[in-house]
N, C-alpha and C positions, 0 to 999 in steps of 0.2 A: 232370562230367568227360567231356571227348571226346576221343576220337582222331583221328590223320589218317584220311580215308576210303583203303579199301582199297584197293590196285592190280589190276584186275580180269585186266591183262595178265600181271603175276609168278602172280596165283591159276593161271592156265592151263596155265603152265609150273613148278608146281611138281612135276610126276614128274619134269621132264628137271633140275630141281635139285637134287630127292634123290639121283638118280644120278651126278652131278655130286659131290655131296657124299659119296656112297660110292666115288667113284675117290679122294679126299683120304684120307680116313676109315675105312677099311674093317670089314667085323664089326659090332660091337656099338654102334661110336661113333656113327650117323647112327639117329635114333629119329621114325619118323612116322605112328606109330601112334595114334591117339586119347585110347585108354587110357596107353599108353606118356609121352604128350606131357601127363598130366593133372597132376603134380608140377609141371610148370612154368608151369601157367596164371598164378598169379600171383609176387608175393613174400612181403614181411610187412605189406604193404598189401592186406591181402587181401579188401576191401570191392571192389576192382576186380580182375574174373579175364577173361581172353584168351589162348587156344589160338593158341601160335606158327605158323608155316607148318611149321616142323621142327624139332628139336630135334638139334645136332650137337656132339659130344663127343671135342676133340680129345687127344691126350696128348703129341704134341712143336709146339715151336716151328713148324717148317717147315709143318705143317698148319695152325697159325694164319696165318702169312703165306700161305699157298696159298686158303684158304679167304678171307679179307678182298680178297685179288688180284679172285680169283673173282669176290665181287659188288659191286668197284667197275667189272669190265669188263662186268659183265652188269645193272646197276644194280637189284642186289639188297638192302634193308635187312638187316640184321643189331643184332642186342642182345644186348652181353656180360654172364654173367651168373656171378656167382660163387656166393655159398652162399644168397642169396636171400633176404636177412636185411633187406636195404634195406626202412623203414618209409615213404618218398616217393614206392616207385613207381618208384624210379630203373630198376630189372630185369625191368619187367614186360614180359609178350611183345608183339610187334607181330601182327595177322593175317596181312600180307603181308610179314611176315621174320623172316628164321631166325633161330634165338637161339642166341648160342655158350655152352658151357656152358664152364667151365675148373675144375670141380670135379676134374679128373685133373691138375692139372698143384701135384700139394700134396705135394711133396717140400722137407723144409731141405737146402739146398745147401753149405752151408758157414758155420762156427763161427769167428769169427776173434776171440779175446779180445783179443789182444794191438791190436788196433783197434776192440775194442770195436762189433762189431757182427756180424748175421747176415745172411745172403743165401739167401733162400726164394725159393719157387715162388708165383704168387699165391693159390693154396688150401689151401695151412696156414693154419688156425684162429690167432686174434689170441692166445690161450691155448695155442697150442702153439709158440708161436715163445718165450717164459717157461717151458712145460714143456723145452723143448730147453738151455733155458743156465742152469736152476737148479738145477743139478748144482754146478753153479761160482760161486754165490753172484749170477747176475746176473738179469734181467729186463726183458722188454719193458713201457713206463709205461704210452702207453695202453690203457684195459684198457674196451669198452664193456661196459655189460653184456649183447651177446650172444656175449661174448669164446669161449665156450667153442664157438661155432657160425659167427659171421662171420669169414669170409676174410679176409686180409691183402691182396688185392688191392681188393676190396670197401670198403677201411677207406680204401685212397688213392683210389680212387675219388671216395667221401663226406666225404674228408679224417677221417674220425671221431675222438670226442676220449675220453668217460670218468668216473669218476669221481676219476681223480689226475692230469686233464687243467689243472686251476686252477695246480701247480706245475709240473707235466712238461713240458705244451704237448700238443696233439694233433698226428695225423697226422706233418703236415709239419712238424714239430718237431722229428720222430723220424726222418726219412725223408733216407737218403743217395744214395739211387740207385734206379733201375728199369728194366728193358730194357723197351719194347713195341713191338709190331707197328700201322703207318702203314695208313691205309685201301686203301694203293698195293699194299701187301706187303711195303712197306720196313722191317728192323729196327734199331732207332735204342736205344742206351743213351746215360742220360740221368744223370749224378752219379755215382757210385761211393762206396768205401773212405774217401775224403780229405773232409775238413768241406765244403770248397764248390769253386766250380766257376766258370770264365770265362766270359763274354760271356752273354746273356742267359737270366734264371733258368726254363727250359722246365721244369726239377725243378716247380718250383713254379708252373705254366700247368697242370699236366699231376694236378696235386695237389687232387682235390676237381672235377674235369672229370667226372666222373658218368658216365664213358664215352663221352661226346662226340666226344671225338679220336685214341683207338686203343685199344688191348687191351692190358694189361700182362700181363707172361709171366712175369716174375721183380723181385723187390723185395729194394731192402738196406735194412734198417733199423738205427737206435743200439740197444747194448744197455746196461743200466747195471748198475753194482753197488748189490745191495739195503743199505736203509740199515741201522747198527748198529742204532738202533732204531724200532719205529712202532707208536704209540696211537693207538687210536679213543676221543672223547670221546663219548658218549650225554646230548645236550641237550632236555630236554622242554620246550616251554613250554604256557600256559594260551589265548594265542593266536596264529595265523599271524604277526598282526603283529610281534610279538616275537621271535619266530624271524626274521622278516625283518630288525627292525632289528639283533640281534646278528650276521647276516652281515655286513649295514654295516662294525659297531661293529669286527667282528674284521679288516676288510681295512684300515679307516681305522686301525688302531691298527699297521702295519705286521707283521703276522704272513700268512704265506702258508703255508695249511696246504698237505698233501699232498694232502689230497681235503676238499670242503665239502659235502654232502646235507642237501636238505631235502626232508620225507615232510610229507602233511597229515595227516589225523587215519584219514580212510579207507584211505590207503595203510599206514597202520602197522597198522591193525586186520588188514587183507589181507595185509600181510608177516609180520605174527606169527603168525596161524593155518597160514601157510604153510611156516615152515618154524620158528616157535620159536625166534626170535632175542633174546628178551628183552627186549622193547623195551615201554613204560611204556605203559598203553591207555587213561590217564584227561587225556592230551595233544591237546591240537587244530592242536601243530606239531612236530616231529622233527628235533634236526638232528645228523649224526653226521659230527664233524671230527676229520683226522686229522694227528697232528704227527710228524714225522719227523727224522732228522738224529742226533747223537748223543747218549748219554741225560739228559749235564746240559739242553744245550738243548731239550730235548724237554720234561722237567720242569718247567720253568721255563717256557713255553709254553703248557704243558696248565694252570698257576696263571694266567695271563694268561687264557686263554679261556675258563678256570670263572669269574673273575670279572669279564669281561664281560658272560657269560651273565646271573647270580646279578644282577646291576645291573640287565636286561632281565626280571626276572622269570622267571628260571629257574627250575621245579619239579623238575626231575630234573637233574641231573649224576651221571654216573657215566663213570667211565674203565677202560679194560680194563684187566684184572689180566695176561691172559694172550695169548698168541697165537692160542690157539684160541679164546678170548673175541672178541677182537679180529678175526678172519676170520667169526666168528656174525654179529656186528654188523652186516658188511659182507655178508653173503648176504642179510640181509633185504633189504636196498634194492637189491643186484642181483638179486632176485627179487621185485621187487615188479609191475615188470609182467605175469610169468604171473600174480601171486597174484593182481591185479585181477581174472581171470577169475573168479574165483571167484564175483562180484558182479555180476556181467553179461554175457549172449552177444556181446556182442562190443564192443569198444574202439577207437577212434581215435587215436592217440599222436602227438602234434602235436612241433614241434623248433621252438623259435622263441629269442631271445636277446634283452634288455634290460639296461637298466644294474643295476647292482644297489640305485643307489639309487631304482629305482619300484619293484621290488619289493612292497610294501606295498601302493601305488595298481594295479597290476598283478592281483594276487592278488586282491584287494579287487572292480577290475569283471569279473576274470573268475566271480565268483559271480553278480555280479548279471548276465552273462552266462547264466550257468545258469539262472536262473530266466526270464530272456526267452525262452530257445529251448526250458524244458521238458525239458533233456537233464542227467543229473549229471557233475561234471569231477571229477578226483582228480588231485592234484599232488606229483610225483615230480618234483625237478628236482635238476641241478646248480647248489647257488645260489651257489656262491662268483666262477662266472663266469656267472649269469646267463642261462645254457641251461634254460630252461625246457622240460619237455616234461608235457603237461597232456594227462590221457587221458580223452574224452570217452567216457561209457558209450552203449551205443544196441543196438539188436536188430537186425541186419542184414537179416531175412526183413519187416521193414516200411518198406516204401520211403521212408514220409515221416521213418519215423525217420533215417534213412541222408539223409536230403536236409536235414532239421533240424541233423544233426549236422557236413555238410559247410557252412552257413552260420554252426554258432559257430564250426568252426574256421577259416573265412574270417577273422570279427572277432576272435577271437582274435589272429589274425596280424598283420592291418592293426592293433589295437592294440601290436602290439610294435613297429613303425616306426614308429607315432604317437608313442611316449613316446623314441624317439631309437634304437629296437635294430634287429633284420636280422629275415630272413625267416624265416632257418633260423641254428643255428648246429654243427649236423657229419651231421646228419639227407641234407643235401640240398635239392634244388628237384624233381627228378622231376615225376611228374605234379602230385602230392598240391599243390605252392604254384606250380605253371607259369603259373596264370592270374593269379596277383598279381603276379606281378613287376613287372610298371606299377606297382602301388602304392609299390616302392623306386624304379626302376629310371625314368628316362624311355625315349624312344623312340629317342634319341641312343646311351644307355647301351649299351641293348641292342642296338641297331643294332650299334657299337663289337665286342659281344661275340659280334656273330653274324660278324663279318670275321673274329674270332680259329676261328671253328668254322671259316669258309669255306676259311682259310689248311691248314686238315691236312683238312676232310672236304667238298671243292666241290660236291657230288651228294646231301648232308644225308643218307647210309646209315646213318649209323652212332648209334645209340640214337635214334629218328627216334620227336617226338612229345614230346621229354621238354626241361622246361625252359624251350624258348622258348616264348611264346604265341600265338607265330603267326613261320612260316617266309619268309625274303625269298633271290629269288636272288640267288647270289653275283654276278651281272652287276648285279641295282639296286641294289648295295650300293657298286659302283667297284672290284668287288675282281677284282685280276688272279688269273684261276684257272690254275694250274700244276698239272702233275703228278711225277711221278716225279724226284726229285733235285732240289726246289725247292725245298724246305725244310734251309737251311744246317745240320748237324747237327754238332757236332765228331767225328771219327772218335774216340770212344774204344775203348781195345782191352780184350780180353775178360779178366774176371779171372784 
């Protein structure tokens, strides 16, 4: 993995930027200290670390538009970053540019039940936008599992999806509006209060843009009422395969659970010792589905998916008795990725998506993956939509481990587009899959998508490095570059 080479001309003039960014910023917000700047070396990709040029932390609006003004006039990179959670690399620092941090700007703004949604700041936690409205019976759906630590801004960002993303939808599924700040300084709200919205869908350009094309300041999202009821079903089988094909079995038979998980045999070993979630240890596949809606139908659902299982060679079925049964259930496999640590210095957590019906054949060469590259995987995924994330073990203080482990999850990848899936599927592109994108994308494709960066960021400031595999100017691309007030926006007015 490489980066852009550094700008030797900004390195020169970074005192006169700091101080620059202390006239914005005052106090405590502008951090360029070594030690100070050592938090933000990386993200949660943390096999790659780089020391920002500075670290600046703004708390209103007017300072992010002042601060982006800044270094599109003085053609300074900049990398928005929220709670750091991005597993691609999406947040990691640049050497020759500042990294805005928005970790201050994590206030709920306003509760509106009666339309069924909230309007936050983008650094309230994905889990505190559900702590804020479950007073009142309601809740935000997607839920990653680093809900209790990633940003809400961070989630549009990566568009992120979930474990009850199979029924809810992710992200932009949820997502009714966002204000952000333009590379220019300009601040542009985008969707609102009301379901949708005229003339061309920028909500959804701007949704899973990985900070490409501005800073989001503030975000609305849906909120729902929790359902009367919800079971988690505990599926063990004797192999992967069977667990694979009951996922099949359960979507071709028309039932759409609230959430579908599947753990391999390591990942349950790892999640029960971790937090003692009761999960069966003589299984080599895990799947825990959960039915929702009210209680007849629910009933009647959880008899449908036992004995689809039970047909598949199911050895364990069990269904929750209780709530707190049913939230145990659910913490092992949201904590299965700390517990992997337990097994290895350090881990690789790939995001990639297939249909659900390779599944099997999937699973299957990524072992024998395993044994080509000498590195072990453990398989945590969402299977009911086919988000696989496969976490390759390795020791990061050994370089060839770390070179071994970035060439399975190379083929790892390119195997998910082989069998008909995506690159990523709520993870991102970041650095971590920048260089594959050829492997989906032709050169047309990307071309295409680098007009849509050229259209909001003509000077490539802004997350510079991440994504494209190699930068073209907006001039050999045909594309007329504009500044300030060239971007049709509809004046929406303020809530």
């Amino acid at each position: 993995m490489q980066m852009p080479p550094l700008d030797p001309g900004i390195l020169a003039r970074r005192a006169a930027i700091v101080a620059a960014l202390r006239a914005i910023v005052p106090g405590e917000g502008v951090i360029d200290d070594v030690e100070g700047m050592r938090p933000y070396e990386c993200d949660a990709l943390s096999a790659y670390r780089q020391l920002p040029l500075v670290v600046v932390l703004p708390e209103r609006i007017d300072q992010v538009a002042r601060i982006l003004r800044y270094c599109q006039d003085e053609g300074v990179k900049i990398v928005p970053r929220g709670a750091g959670t991005s597993l691609s690399g999406g947040s990691m620092p640049v050497g020759d540019a500042i990294l805005l941090g928005m970790a201050k700007f994590n206030r709920v703004l306003e509760i509106d039940f009666a339309n069924r949604c909230a309007r936050v700041q983008p650094g309230v936690t994905n889990l505190g936008i559900t702590r804020a409205v479950e007073h009142a019976g309601f809740y935000y759906a997607p839920d990653p599992s680093s809900q209790i630590a990633c940003s809400i801004g961070g989630n549009v960002a990566e568009n992120s999806g979930g474990v009850h993303s199979l029924k809810y939808g992710l992200t932009t599924n949820n997502l009714l509006g966002i204000e952000l700040v333009l590379m220019n300084g300009e601040i542009v709200r985008l969707g609102g209060k009301h379901l949708d919205t005229d003339g061309y869908d920028l909500l959804g350009v701007m949704t899973g843009s990985e900070g490409l094309l501005g800073v989001i300041t503030e975000v609305t999202v849906r909120i729902l009422p929790k359902p009367s009821t919800a079971r988690a079903v505990l599926l063990g089988f004797p192999t992967e395969s069977g667990g694979a094909d009951c996922v099949a079995a359960i979507i071709a038979a028309g039932i759409i659970p609230a959430g579908m998980e599947m753990m391999d045999k390591d990942a349950v070993h790892c999640a029960e010792a971790y937090v003692h979630a009761g999960y069966p240890l003589d299984v080599e596949a895990l799947l825990i589905v959960e039915l929702d809606g009210p209680p007849v139908e629910v009933d009647h659902l959880i008899e449908r998916v036992a004995g689809l299982a039970r047909e598949r060679g199911a050895t364990t079925v069990r269904v929750s008795a209780s709530e707190d049964e049913r939230m145990r259930l659910w913490a092992g496999r949201k904590s299965a990725f700390p517990a992997v640590g337990q097994i290895s210095p350090d881990y690789m957590c790939l995001d990639g998506s297939v249909p659900r019906s390779r599944l099997v054949e999937v699973l299957s060469r990524m072992r024998e993956m395993s044994k080509q590259h000498g590195l072990r995987v453990v398989n945590v995924f969402h299977a009911g939509d086919g988000n696989l994330h496969p976490l390759i073990l390795f020791d990061a203080n050994d370089p060839d481990q770390l070179r071994r482990c970035e060439e399975f999850g190379a083929d790892i990848l390119r195997l998910c587009v082989e069998v008909g899936g995506a690159l990523t599927g709520e993870h991102g592109v970041g650095i971590e899959k920048r260089d594959l994108m050829g492997v989906q994308f032709t050169d047309i494709d990307l071309d295409q998508q680098m007009r849509l960066k050229c259209a909001f960021d003509p000077d490539h400031l802004l997350n510079p490095g991440k994504v494209f595999p190699k930068l073209r100017r907006c001039a050999e691309l045909g594309q007329l570059v504009v500044r300030q007030g060239a971007i049709p926006f509809p004046d929406i007015p303020r809530f």
